[in-house]
N, C-alpha and C positions, 0 to 999 in steps of 0.2 A: 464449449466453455464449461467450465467448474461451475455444480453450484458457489455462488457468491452472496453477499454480505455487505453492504455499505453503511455505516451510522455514524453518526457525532459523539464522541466519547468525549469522557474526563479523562482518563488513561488506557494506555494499552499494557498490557502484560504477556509474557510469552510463557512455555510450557510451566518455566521454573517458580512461575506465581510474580517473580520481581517485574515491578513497573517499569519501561521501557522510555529515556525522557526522550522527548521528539519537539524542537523548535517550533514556537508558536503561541502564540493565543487563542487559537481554536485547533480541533483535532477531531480529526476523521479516521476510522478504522476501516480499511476492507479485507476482510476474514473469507479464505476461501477454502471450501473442502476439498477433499482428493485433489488436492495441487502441492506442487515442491517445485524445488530449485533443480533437485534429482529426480533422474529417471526410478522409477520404481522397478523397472526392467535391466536395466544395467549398472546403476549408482554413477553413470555422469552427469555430470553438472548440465542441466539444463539452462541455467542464468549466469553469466559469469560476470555480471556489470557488481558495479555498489551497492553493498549493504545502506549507506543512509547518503541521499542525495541532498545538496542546497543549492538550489538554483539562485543563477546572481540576476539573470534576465526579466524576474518577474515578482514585483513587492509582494503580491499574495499569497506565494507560495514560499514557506520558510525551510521546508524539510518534507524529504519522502525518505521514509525508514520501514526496511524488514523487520518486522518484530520479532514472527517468529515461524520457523520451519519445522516441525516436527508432527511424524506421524501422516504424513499426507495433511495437514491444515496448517495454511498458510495466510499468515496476517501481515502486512502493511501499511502504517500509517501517515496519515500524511496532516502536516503542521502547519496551519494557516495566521496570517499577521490577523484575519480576522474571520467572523463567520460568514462562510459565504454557499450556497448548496451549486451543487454540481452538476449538471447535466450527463450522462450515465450513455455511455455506446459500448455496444461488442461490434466489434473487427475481426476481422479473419486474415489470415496468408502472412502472419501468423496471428492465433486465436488471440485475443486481448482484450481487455476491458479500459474504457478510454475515462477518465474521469476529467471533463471537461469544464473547468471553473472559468466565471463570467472576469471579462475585464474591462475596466472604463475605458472609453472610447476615447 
C-alpha cells in the first residue's frame, strides 16, 4: 500500500492549483504518494473505471472524484450529503484502501 492521506477538507485542488468541485456538503480528501492510474514502468493505464463516480444506492455518499494524477501523487475525493468519519481498511488481492462510512440501520 502507498503511503496514504485521509482528511476532511474545504476543497481539493489538483497539480494546476484550480479547485476541483466535487458534490456534497462535506468533503474528504485521500492524497496518496507513489500511486497513479499508470504504470510508472510501462505508461498503461492501471485504472480504467471513472474519473467522478455518483452513486444512486446510497444518500451519504454524493460523489467520488479523481482529483488529481500527476507526478506519482494521487488524490481522490469524496463528497458527502453530510459529515460523517469513516472507518479506514487496507485489502489486498488487489491492494486497496477501503474507506468505510457508517449507515443508519
Amino acid at each position: 500500500m502507498p503511503p496514504y492521506r485521509v482528511a476532511v477538507a474545504t476543497s481539493l485542488s489538483g497539480a494546476s492549483g484550480q479547485s476541483v468541485p466535487i458534490d456534497g456538503n462535506a468533503l474528504f480528501g485521500i492524497r496518496f504518494q507513489n500511486a497513479s492510474t499508470v504504470s510508472p514502468s510501462t505508461g498503461a493505464k492501471t485504472y480504467s473505471g471513472a474519473a467522478s463516480l455518483k452513486p444512486t444506492t446510497t444518500p451519504l455518499i454524493k460523489e467520488v472524484r479523481l482529483v488529481e494524477d500527476f507526478e506519482r501523487v494521487m488524490t481522490w475525493g469524496v463528497g458527502l450529503a453530510r459529515l460523517q468519519c469513516p472507518t479506514l481498511l487496507t485489502l489486498g488481492s488487489p491492494v486497496r484502501l477501503v474507506l468505510d462510512f457508517p449507515t443508519p440501520p
